[in-house]
N, C-alpha and C positions, 0 to 999 in steps of 0.2 A: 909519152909512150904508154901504150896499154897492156897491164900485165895481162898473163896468159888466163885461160879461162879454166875454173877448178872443175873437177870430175863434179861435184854435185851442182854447182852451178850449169854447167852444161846440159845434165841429167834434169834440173829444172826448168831452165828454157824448153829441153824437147818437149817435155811435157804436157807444155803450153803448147806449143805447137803442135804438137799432133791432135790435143783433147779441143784447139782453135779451128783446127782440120774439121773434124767431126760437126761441130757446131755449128760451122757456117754451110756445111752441106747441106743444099737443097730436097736430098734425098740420102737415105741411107747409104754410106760409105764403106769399105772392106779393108782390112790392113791394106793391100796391094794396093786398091787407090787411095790409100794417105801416104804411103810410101812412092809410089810415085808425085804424087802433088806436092808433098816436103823434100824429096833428095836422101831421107835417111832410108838406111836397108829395113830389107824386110823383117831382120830379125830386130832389128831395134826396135821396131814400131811394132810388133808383135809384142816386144815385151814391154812397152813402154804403156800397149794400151789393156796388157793382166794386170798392171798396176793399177789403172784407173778402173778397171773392172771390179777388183777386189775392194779400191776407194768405195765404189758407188756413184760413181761420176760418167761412166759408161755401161751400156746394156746393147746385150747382143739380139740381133733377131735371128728368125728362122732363116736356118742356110738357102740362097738363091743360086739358081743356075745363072750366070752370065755368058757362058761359050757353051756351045752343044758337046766340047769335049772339058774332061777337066773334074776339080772339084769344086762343088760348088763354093760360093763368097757367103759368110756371113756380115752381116748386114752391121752396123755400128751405130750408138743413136746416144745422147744424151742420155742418159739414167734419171726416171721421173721419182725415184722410191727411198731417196735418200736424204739429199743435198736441197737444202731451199732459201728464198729471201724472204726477209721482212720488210714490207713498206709501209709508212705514214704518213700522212698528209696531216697539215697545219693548215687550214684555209679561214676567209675570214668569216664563214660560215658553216663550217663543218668540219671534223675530224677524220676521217678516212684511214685502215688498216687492211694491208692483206698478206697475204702469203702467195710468191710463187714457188713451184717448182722448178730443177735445172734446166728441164724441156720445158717452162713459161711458164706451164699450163696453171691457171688459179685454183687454190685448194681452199682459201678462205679469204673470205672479205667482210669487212663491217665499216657502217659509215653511222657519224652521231650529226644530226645535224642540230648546231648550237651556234649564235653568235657571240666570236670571240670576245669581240671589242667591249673593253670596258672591264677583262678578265687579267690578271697578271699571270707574266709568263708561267708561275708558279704552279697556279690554278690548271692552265692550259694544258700544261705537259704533265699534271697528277694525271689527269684524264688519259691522253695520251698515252701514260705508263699503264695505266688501265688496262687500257684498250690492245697493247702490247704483251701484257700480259695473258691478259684472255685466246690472242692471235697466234703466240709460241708453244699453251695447253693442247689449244686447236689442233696445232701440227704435229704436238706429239704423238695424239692420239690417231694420226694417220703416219705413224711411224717416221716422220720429218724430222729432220735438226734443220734449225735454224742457223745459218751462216752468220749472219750479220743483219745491220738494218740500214738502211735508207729512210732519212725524214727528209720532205719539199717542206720548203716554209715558203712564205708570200716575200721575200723582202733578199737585199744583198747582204751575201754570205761571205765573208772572209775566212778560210779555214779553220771552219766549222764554227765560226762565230757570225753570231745575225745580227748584222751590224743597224741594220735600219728596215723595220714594215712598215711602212708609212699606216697603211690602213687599220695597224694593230695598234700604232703607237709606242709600239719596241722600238729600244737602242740596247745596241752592245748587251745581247743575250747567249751564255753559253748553253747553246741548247746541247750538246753532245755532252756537256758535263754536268748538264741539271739532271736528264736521261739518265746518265749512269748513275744518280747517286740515290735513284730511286729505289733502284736493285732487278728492277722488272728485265734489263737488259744486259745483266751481270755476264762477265763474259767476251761479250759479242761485241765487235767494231760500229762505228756507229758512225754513218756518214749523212752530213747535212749539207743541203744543195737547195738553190733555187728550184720554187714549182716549177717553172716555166724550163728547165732545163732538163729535169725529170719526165717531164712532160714529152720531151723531145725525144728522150730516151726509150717513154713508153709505145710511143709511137712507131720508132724504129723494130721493138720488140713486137709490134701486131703485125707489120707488116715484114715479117723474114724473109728475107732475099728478092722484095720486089719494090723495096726502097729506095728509094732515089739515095745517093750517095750526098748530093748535097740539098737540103731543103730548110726554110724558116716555118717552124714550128711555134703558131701565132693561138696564144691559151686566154682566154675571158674567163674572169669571174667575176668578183666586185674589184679587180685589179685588171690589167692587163699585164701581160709580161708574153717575150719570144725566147725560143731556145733556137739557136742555131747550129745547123749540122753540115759540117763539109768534111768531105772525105769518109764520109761513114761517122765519124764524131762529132763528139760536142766542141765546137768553139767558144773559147769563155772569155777570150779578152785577158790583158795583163794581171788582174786583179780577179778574175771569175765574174766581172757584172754586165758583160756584155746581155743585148736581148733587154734592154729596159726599155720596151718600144710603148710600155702605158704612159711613160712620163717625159714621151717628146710632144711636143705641143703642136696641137691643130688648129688654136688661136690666141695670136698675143692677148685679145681681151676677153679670154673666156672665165669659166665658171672658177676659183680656187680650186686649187687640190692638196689633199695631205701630204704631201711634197713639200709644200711652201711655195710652186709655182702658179701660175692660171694657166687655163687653155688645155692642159694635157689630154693627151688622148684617152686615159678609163674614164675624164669627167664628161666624154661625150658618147665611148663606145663599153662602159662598166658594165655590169647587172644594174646596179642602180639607176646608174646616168641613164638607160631607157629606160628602165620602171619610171622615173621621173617625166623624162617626155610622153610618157604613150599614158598617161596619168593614171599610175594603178598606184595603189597604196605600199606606199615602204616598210609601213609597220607591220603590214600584218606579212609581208616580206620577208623580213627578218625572222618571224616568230616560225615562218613555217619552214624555212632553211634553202640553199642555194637549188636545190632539184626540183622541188616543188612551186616554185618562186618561177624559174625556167620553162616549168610547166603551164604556169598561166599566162607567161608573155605566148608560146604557141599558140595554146587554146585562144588568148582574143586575137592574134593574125590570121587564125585560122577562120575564126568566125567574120573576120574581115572585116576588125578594128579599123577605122581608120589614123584614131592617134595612132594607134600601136604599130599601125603597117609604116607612117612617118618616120616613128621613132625606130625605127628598125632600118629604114632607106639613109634618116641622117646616121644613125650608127656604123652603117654597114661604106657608107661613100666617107665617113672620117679614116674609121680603119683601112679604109683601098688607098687615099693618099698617102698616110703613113707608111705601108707596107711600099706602096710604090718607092719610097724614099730609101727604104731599106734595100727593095731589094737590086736598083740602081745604086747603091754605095756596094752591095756585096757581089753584083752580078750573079743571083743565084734564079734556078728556074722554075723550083717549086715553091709552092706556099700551101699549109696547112690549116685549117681553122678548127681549132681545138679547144675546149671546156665549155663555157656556155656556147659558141658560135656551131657547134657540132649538131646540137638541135636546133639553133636558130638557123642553121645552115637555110635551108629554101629560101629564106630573105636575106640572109647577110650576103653570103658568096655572091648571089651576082653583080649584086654593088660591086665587092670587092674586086671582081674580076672584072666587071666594066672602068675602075679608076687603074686598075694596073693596064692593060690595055691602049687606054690614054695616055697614060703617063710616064710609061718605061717607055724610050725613045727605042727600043730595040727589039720590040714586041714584033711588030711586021713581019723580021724573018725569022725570030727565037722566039715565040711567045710563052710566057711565063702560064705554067696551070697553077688555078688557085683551086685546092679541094678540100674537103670536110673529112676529118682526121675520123680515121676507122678505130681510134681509142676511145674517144667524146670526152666525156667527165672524168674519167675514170685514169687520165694518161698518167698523171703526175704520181702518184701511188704506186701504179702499174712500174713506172719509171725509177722509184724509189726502190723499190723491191730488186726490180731486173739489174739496179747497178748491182748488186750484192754477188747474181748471178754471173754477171760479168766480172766481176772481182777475182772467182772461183776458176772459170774457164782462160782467165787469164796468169792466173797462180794458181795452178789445182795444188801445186807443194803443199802451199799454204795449211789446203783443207784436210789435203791426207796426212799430215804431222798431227794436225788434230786429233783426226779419225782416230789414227792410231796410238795415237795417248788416251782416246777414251776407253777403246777396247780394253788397252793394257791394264786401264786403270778398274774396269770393270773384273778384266780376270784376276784380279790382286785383292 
């Protein structure tokens, strides 16, 4: 039996719902159309969204006429002047930070490129705190608070513990509690998640309202990893490790991987795994960071490398069987190529979309699109940041307790 629902609890749900209202609107919204699209009256939603207006979590525009009689509608929007996320990236080559806003939009970014390997966790996350900190300055000086954070790391994540990066050689790392004991992120909730599912998220945030509701969201760096989205969400599997599609194997007798397997798929479709077939040098690779590294596999396909056009046909036909296996077990009809595959795009995708083609028995009359994620590099950060967002619009309570303990605390 379920007890009755308290005044404030109820007063929280609307909340969420009407500031969910706003947010998913395509286009500027008016009390009258969030109160018709939720069911609650006009005047609840009227006052529900002075509250979020006083938060800083909504902003009005200029009044529009909608009927030639009447008065006119003001306009409802997210609030870009208040409320913001913090993202981080842990890659196995780079560091990545930014800020969004509640309307997305990016106010600061910084990326270190550095390889990790070889660094302890300890090392990695001073950095990181760093970088954190300089990102939160950032914001304030554009009058921002910072909600929270979002870190992607490379590897599986148990509630908020990073149980395994193969490519980093971490086990059983609290990263949300190394984080807090820095001080950089005093305060603030700190959520840690698979890149690859970040990634997913970031994705969904660039493309607003014309996102496929379900899609596999497929991220290259020197790993591989998938985030998976149905229903508008992330699917994470019983544990959260769903999307570990770098370490399903494309050949019983392939190359080792830090795994402890052979055959997987980053050891034939990684950053690496083609710097190594298309025979560019690793070292100087490594020293010059994941963007730049990206940059010269284009440059020799573009001058019309032949290793490198191979190593990029075999990269690009490993990942289209893989995916195909995927996305016949999940029956889903988009596919995404996201982190390095976004400027490899010209040669990866059509492999990929000639092996899914072939190999989804269902393609004929549903064909599956495979396309080049409009985030690139930049998803998992993007994604890191936007959960924080998403955190807000889904418990704005949350942030206006806040709010309002700061103020108070300021006028005292």
């Amino acid at each position: 039996m379920t007890s009755p629902a308290r005044q404030e609890s109820l007063r929280t749900r609307n909340l969420s719902l009407v500031l969910n209202q706003i947010a998913g609107a395509a286009e500027p919204v008016s009390r009258a159309d969030v109160a018709a699209a939720t069911g609650l009256t006009r005047a609840t939603v009227s006052a529900l969204v002075d509250v979020l207006i006083e938060g800083g979590l909504v902003g009005e525009l200029e009044p529009r006429k909608t009927r030639p009689t009447g008065r006119p509608a003001t306009g409802l929007v997210l609030a870009d002047d208040r409320a913001a996320g913090l993202g981080l990236e842990i890659s196995v080559d780079y560091i990545a930070a930014c800020v969004i806003d509640l309307a997305g939009e990016i106010r600061y970014q910084e990326v270190v490129q550095q390889d990790q390997r070889g660094r302890t966790p300890h090392e990695v996350l001073s950095t990181v705190a760093d970088m954190a900190a300089t990102a939160i300055t950032a914001a304030e000086r554009l009058d921002l608070t910072v909600a929270g954070a979002g870190v992607a790391v490379p590897g599986l994540v148990d509630k908020g513990l990073l149980r395994l990066a193969p490519n980093l050689s971490w086990r059983d790392v609290h990263i949300s509690s190394l984080l807090a004991r820095t001080g950089a992120l005093d305060g603030l909730t700190i959520t840690v998640d698979n890149e690859a599912n970040f990634a997913a998220l970031g994705e969904l945030r660039m493309d607003r309202g014309a996102a496929p509701t379900d899609f596999l969201h497929v991220s290259g760096e020197i790993g591989v990893g998938a985030g998976i989205v149905m229903g508008g969400a992330l699917f994470r599997g019983e544990h959260g490790w769903s999307g570990e599609i770098g370490h399903m194997a494309v050949g019983m007798d392939g190359p080792p991987c830090q795994c402890g397997a052979h055959g997987c798929l980053e050891q034939v479709a990684g950053q690496e795994a083609i710097l190594r077939a298309a025979g560019l040098p690793l070292r100087a690779a490594t020293s010059m960071g994941g963007q730049a590294t990206v940059g010269r596999i284009v440059q020799a396909a573009e001058a019309g490398h032949s290793q490198t056009l191979a190593a990029l046909r075999q990269a690009g036909r490993a990942l289209g069987i893989t995916i195909a296996g995927a996305v016949k077990l999940l029956d889903i009809g988009c596919v995404v190529l996201g982190g390095i595959y976004a400027p490899l795009g010209p040669w990866i995708q059509p492999e990929v979309q000639r092996e899914v083609d072939l190999r989804v028995l269902s393609s004929s009359w549903s064909p599956v699109r495979v396309r080049i994620s409009l985030a690139g590099t930049d998803a998992s950060v993007l994604g890191a940041a936007s959960s924080v967002i998403r955190a807000i619009i889904d418990d704005p309570s949350t942030w206006l307790r806040r709010w309002k303990s700061s103020i108070d605390g300021n006028r005292s």
